[in-house]
MARVEX-998244 format. One line per 2 residues: number of its first residue (from 1); their letters; for each residue x, y, z of C-alpha. Coordinates in steps of 0.2 Angstrom, whole numbers, m for minus. Example, Ala and Ser with C-alpha at 12.3 -4.5 7.8 and 13.67 -1.06 7.14 Angstrom:
REM residues 2
1 = AS = 62:m22:39; 68:m5:36 .
END
This chain:
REM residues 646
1 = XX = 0:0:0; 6:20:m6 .
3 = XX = 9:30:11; 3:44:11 .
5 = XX = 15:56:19; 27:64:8 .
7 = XX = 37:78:6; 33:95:m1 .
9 = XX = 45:103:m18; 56:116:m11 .
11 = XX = 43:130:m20; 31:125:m9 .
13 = XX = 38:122:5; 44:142:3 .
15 = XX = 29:149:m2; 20:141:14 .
17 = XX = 35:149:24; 32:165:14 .
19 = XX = 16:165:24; 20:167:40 .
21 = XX = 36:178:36; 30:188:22 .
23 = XX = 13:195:23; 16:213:15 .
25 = XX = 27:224:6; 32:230:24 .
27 = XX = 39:213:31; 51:213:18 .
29 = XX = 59:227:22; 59:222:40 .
31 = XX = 67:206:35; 80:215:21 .
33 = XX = 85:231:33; 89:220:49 .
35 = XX = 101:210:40; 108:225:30 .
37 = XX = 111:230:49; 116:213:56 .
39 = XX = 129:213:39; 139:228:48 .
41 = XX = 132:242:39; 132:259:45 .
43 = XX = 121:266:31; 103:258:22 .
45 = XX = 93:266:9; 74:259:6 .
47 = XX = 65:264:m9; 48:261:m15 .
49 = XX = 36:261:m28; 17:259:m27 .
51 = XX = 20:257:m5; 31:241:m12 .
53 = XX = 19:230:m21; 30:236:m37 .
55 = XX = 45:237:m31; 56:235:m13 .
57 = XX = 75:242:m14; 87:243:0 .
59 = XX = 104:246:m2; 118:244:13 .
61 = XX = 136:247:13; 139:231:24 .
63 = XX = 149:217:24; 147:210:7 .
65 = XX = 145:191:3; 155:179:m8 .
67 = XX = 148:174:m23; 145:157:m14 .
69 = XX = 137:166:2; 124:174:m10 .
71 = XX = 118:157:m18; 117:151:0 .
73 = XX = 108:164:7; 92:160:m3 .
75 = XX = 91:141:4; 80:136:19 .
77 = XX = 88:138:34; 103:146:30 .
79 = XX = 112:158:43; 126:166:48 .
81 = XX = 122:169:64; 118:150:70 .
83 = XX = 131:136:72; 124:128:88 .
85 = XX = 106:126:98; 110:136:113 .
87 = XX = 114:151:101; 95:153:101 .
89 = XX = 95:161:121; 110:173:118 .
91 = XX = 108:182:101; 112:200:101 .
93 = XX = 106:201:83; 92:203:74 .
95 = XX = 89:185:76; 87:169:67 .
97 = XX = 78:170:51; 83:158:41 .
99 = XX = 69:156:29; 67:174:26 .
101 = XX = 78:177:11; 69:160:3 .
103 = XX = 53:166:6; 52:181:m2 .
105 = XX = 62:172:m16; 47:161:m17 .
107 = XX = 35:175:m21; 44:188:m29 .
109 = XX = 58:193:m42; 73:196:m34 .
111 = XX = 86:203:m39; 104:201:m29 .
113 = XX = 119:212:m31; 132:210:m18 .
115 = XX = 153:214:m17; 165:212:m2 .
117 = XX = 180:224:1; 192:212:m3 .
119 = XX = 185:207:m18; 188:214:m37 .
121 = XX = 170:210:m44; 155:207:m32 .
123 = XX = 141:194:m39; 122:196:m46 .
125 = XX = 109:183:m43; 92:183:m50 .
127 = XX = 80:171:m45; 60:173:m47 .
129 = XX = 48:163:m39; 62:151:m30 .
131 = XX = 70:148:m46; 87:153:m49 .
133 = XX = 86:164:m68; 104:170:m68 .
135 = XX = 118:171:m59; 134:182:m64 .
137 = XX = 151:193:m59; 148:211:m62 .
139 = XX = 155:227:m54; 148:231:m40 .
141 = XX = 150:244:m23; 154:235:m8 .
143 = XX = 140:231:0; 122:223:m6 .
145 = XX = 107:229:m15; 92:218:m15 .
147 = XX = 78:224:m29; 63:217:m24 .
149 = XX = 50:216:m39; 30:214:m40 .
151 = XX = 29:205:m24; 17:190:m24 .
153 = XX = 15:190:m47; 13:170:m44 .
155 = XX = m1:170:m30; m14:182:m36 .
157 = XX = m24:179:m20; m10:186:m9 .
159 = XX = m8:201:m20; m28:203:m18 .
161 = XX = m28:204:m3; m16:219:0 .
163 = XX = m26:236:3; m23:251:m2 .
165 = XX = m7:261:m8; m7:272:7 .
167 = XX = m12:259:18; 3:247:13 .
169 = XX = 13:262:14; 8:265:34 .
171 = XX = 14:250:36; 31:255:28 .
173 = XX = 34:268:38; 30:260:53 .
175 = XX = 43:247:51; 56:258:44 .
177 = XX = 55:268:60; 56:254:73 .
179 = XX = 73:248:65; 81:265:63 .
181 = XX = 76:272:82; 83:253:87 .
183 = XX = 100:259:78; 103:277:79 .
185 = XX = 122:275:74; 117:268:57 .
187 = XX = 113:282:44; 94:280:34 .
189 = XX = 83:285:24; 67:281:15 .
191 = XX = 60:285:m4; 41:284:m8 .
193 = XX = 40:287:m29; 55:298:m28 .
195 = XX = 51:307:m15; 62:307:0 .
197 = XX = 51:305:18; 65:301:30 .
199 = XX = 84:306:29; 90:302:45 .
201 = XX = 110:304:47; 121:295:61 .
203 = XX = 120:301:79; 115:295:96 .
205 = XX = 99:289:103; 95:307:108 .
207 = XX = 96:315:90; 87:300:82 .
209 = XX = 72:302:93; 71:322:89 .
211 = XX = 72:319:70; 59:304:71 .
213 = XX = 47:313:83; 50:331:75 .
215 = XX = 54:347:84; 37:350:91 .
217 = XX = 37:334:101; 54:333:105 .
219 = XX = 52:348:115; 38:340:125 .
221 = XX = 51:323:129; 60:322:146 .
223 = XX = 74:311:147; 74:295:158 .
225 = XX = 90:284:164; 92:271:177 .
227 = XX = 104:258:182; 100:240:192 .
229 = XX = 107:223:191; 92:219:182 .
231 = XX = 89:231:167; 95:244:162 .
233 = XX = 83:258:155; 86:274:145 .
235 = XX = 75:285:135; 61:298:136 .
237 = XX = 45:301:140; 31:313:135 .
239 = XX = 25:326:146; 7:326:150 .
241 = XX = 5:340:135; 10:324:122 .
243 = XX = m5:314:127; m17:310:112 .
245 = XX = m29:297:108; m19:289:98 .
247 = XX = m3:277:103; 8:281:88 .
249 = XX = 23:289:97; 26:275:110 .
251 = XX = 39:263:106; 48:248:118 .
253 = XX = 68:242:112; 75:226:123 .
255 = XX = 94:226:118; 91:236:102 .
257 = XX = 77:226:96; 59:234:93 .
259 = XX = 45:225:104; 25:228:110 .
261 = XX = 22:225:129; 2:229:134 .
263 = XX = 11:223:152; 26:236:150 .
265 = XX = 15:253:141; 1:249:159 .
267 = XX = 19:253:168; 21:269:159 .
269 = XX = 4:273:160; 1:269:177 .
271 = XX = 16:284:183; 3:298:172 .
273 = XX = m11:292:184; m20:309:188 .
275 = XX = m8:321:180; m16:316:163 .
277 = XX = m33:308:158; m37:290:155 .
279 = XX = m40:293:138; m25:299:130 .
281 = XX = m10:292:129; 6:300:132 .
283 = XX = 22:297:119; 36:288:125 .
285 = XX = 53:280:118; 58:268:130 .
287 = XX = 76:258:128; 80:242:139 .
289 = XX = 94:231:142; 96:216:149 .
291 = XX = 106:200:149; 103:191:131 .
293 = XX = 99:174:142; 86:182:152 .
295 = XX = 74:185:139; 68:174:124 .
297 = XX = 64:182:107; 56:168:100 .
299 = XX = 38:170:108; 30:177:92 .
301 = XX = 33:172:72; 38:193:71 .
303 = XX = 48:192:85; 38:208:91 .
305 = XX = 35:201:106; 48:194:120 .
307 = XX = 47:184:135; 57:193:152 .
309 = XX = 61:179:166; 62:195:178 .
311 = XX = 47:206:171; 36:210:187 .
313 = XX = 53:215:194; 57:226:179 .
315 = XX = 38:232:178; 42:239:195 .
317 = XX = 58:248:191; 49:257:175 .
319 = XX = 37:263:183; 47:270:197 .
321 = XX = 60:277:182; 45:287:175 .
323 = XX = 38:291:190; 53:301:195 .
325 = XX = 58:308:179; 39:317:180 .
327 = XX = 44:321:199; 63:328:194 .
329 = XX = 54:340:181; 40:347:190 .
331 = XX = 25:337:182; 17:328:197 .
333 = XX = 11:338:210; 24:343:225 .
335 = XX = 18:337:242; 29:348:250 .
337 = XX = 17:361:256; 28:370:269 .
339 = XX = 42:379:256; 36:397:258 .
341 = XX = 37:409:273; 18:413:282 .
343 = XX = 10:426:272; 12:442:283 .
345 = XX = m4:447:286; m10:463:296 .
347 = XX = m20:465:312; m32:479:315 .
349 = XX = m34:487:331; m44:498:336 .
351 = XX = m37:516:342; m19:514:332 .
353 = XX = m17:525:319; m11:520:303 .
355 = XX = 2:532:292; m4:527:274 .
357 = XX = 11:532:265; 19:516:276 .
359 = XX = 6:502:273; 13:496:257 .
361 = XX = 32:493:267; 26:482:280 .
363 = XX = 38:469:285; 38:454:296 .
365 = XX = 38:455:314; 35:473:310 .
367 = XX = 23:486:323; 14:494:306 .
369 = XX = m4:486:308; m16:491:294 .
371 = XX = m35:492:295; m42:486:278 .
373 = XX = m62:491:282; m54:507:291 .
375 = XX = m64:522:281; m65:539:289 .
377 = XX = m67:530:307; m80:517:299 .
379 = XX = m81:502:289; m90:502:272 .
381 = XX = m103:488:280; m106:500:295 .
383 = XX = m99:489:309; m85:492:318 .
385 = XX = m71:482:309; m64:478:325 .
387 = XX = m77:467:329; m75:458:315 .
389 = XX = m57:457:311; m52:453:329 .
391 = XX = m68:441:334; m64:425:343 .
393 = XX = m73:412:354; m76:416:371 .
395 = XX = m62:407:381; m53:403:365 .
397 = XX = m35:401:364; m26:401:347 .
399 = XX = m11:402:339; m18:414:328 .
401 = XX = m21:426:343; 1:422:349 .
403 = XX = 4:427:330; m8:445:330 .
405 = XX = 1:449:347; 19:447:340 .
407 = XX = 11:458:325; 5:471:335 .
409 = XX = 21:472:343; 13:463:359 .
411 = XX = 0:471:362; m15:459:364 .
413 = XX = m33:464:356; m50:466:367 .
415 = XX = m61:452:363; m78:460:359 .
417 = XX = m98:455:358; m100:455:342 .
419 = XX = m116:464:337; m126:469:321 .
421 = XX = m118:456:309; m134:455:300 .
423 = XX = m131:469:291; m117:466:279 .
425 = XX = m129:456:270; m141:471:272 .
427 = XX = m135:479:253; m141:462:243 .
429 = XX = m158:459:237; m169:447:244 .
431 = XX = m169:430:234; m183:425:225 .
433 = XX = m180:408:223; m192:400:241 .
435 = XX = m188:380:237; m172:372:231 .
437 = XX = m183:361:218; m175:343:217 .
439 = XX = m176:333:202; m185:317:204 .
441 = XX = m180:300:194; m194:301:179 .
443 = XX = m201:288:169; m198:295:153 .
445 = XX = m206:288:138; m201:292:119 .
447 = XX = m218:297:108; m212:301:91 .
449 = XX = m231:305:87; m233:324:89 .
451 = XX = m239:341:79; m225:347:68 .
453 = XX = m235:361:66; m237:366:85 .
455 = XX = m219:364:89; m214:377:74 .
457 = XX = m227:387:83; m221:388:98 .
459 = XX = m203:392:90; m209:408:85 .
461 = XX = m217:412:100; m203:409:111 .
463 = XX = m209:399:124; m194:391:123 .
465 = XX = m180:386:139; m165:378:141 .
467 = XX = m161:367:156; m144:364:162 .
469 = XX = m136:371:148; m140:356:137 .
471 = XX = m158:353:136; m171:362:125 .
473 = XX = m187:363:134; m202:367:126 .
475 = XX = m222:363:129; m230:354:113 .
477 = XX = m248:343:111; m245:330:122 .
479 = XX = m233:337:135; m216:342:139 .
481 = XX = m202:340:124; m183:340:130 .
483 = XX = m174:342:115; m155:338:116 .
485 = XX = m144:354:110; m129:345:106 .
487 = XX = m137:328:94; m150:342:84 .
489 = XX = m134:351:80; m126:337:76 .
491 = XX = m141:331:65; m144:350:58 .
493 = XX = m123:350:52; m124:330:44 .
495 = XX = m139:334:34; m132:351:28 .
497 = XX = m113:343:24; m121:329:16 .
499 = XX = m133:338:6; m117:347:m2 .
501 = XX = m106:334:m5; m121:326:m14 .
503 = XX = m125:340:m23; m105:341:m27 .
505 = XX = m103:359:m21; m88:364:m11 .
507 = XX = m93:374:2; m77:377:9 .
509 = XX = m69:391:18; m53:399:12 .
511 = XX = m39:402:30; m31:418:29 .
513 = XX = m17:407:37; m17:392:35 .
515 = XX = m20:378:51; m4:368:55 .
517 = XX = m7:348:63; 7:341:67 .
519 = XX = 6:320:63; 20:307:60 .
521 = XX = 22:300:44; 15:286:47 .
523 = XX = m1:295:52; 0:304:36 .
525 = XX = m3:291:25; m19:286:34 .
527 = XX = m25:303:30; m17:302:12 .
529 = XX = m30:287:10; m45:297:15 .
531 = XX = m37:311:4; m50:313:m11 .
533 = XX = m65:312:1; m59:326:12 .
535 = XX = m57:337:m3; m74:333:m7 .
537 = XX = m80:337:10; m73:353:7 .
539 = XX = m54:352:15; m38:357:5 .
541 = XX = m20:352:11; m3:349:10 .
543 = XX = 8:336:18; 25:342:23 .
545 = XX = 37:326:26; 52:337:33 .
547 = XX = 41:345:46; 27:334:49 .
549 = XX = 13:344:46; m3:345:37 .
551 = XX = m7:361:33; m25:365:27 .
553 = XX = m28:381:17; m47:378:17 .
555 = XX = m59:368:29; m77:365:27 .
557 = XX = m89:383:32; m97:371:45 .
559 = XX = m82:366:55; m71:379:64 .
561 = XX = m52:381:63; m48:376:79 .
563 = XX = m58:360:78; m46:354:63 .
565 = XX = m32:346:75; m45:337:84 .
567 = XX = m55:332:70; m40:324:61 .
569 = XX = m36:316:78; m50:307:79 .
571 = XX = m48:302:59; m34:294:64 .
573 = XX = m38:286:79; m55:278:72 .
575 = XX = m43:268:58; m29:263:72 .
577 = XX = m41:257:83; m52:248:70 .
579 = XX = m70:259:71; m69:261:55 .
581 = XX = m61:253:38; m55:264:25 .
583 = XX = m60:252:13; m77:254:16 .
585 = XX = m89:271:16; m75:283:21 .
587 = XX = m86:295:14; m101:293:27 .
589 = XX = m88:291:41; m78:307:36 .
591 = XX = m97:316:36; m102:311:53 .
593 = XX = m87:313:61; m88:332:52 .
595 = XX = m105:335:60; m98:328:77 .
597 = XX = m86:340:78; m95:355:73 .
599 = XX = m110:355:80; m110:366:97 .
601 = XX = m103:356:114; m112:355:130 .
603 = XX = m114:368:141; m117:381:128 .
605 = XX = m129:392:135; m140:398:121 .
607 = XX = m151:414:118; m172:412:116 .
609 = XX = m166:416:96; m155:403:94 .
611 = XX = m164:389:103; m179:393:91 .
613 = XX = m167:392:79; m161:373:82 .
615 = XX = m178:368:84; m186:375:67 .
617 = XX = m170:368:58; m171:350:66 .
619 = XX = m188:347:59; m186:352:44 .
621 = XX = m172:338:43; m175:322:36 .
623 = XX = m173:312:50; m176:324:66 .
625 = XX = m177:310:81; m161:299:80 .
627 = XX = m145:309:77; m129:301:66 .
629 = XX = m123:291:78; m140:283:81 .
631 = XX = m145:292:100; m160:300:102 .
633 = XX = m163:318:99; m176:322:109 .
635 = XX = m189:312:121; m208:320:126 .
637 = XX = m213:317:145; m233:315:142 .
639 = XX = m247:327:149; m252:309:158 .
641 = XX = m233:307:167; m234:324:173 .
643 = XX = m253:322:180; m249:307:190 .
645 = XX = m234:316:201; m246:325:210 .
END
């Protein structure tokens, strides 16, 4: 009988590999920089075309490989790095990959050109889909250049499913960044379609943060450094000014290796606690070091994720590191209340006369008392200030009566009857509100049945009223209407946005300057994806790649300027966090997220004009009782409800 076990062709074998190691134009630039980097190199150039899918080029000035070495290098399992199991618990590299170089081989066309120094003539080596097309001496600088070509042209279903442009592109940036701020004494740089995003030259870890983060944040960074037998930890963290909804400036390094930690960031987190709100995030480029035996990279199939044998004990020393750095820089609160001398404060007494050319030259311990009510021998309330700047208890004893004696230069102040008190209230009108009225729990039912007609009516007359700043209150048919202020805003702005981008008419507002939002790269080419509905909602910009910024020269007229960093904030944080797909309705998203930020906030207290206003225009909107979001607008308390509390 046939078994049926056999073995799978090399091809395959590397293209099933290619799964797990390859699954965008991103992972082979991880995979081709950190060997670049592991090869000795001290500079790396990355260009792409189309965010990869068209082409993947990175050039090194490393080591070089022999024309043997380079032939190699493309078979399963081939390393450098690996001579010996126990190898696997103390690299200090980027790690054992030895199917990388194969599995991209599988499914792409590479292209290999590599020389040594010692060496006349370097080698080339073309191979495409796992087979070998050419293999050839040429000159060559020392070095390697690998040209990745139309990654995955043999699995149409892999290349299928790769999204967008500038969706594959985040993904570019993000890896290029966590292997350069991993190696700050190598020299790179990254090329989008001829366009240069990142030149970042040799330095320390100090500069290649500042020119990763850009200047505005590097301002707001604080440094960090402590030593233990344990780890050691370098880096910075954000000041509580850095916190955003988004987490796209916190990075973790264990011995110059990129990793995520959820355990690690509650560390960091947990040292902001009431300095910053549990919303946002605060940036942070943490380094740690620790012995290559104590930690095992081999946990995850990205090696993004590593395994600490003392990690509560390291968890510990972060956050205390962080704590203190906030502390030494005067971001947490002092508790040391008792670093400024007692406020000298003076005593009246009655019969001393005050010079008024010397009251503004009293001193400590001084005899100068000055009478504050003192006017032409009475106070302004008609009492005799005496009794009440000097009243006390009867029998009472107090430090406060020591201090006034050493004041007065110790002469000790008559305690008197205090009489006629009542009238410093006397100059204030009488209240006219007789009962605190307390709001009862109400039973509160929604009617959507109710005269249109009747509720314009009353908008013209007026009888409207707003309660607690947020609540439109206003008597209809059946009883009482609470309209909320913010969601028929809200309503009122998506209707009106949607109706012009419908009707394709840009309604936009030109800036006399133009609004600044500083964003990562990264960042940027999630709003690059969103790019042609913004300008259809009415928003022109510009992305500058040196500085960081978008810069908008016109806004929708329904949004204010100062609402366009937040808006894009939330843009942003909506795709990270997966609220919303960019492949889908962007268009729909980028309209309710307009209104939401537009339409007035709580607490807006509102004149009888403009709550007749909001309530004409919310029913003459399509859909008046649920706003975008899908909450209700408004909720009716019946005549019957009201009848039956008393």
């Amino acid at each position: 009988m046939q078994g049926v076990i056999h073995l799978l062709p090399d091809a395959v074998a590397n293209q099933i590999a290619a799964g797990e190691v390859i699954q965008r134009p991103a992972s082979v630039i991880k995979e081709l920089v950190e060997n670049s980097i592991d090869a000795g190199a001290t500079s790396v150039k990355v260009v792409v075309k189309d965010a990869g899918r068209t082409l993947i080029q990175v050039i090194d000035n490393g080591c070089g490989m022999t024309e043997t070495d380079a032939r190699l290098a493309f078979e399963r399992h081939a390393t450098s790095k690996i001579s010996d199991v126990t190898d696997l618990y103390k690299l200090h590299t980027m790690g054992f990959r030895g199917e990388a170089l194969a599995s991209i081989a599988a499914v792409a066309q590479v292209e290999l050109t590599t020389r040594r120094p010692s060496d006349e003539l370097g080698v080339r080596i073309e191979i495409s889909g796992s087979r070998v097309t050419n293999q050839e001496l040429v000159s060559a600088a020392v070095g390697s250049q690998f040209n990745v070509k139309n990654l995955f042209f043999n699995i149409p279903a892999r290349r299928a499913f790769l999204k967008s442009d500038a969706a594959e592109m985040r993904h570019v940036v993000q890896e290029f960044l966590r292997v350069a701020l991993a190696h700050p004494d190598v020299a790179m740089s990254l090329v989008s379609n001829g366009t240069p995003l990142y030149t970042l030259m040799q330095g320390n870890m100090k500069q290649r943060v500042s020119a990763v983060a850009g200047r505005a944040l590097s301002q707001e960074l604080l440094p960090i450094e402590v030593e233990t037998d344990i780890v050691n930890i370098k880096g910075f963290v954000g000041t509580p000014t850095t916190g955003r909804k988004t987490s796209t400036d916190q990075y973790f390094f264990a011995n110059d290796r990129y990793m995520r930690s959820a355990y690690f960031n509650k560390a960091v987190i947990d040292a902001y606690k009431n300095i910053i709100s549990p919303d946002l995030s605060p940036a942070y480029y943490i380094y740690m070091t620790v012995d290559a035996k104590s930690i095992d990279v081999n946990v995850h199939p990205q090696k993004t994720e590593i395994k600490f044998e003392e990690e509560t004990a390291i968890w510990q020393i972060l956050n205390a590191a962080v704590r203190e750095c906030l502390g030494k820089y005067n971001i947490m609160p002092s508790l040391d209340f008792d670093t400024a001398d007692p406020i000298n404060i003076p005593t009246y007494i009655p019969g001393r006369q005050v010079d008024p050319e010397s009251v503004s030259s009293l001193q400590p311990g001084g005899g100068m008392i000055y009478n504050p009510f003192e006017h032409e021998g009475e106070s302004s309330s008609g009492i005799e200030a005496g009794n009440v700047v000097s009243r006390m208890g009867q029998g009472q004893t107090s430090s406060s009566s020591m201090y006034t004696s050493r004041m007065a230069g110790g002469y000790q102040p008559q305690r008197q009857e205090v009489t006629g008190w009542e009238q410093l209230y006397s100059h204030l009108k009488e209240s006219t509100v007789e009962h605190e009225i307390k709001e009862e729990p109400t039973d509160i039912k929604e009617q959507m049945l109710f005269d249109i007609s009747q509720v314009e009516t009353v908008a013209e007359q007026g009888n409207l009223y707003q309660f607690r700043n947020r609540y439109i209150v206003m008597p209809v048919k059946n009883g009482l209407m609470f309209v909320d202020q913010h969601r028929a805003h809200e309503r009122i702005q998506y209707e009106a946005i949607k109706r012009m981008v419908t009707a394709k008419r840009n309604h936009s507002q030109k800036l006399i300057f133009p609004e600044y939002v500083t964003i990562s790269a990264e960042d940027a080419c999630i709003i690059e994806e969103m790019s042609a509905e913004l300008d259809r909602a009415g928003m022109e910009m510009s992305y500058d790649s040196e500085k960081g910024q978008l810069s908008f020269t016109a806004i929708p007229s329904q949004i204010g300027a100062s609402e366009i960093g937040n808006f894009v904030e939330t843009l942003i944080y909506d795709v990270r966090n997966g609220e919303t797909d960019v492949e889908s309705n962007i268009m729909e998203y980028i309209i309710k997220t307009l209104s939401s930020k537009s339409a007035m906030a709580y607490g807006k207290q509102l004149s009888g004009e403009e709550m007749a206003s909001i309530c004409s225009r919310l029913f003459a909107c399509d859909s008046p009782s649920i706003s975008p979001s899908g909450k209700r607008i408004f909720v009716i308390i019946s005549n019957d409800d009201i009848d039956s509390r008393f």
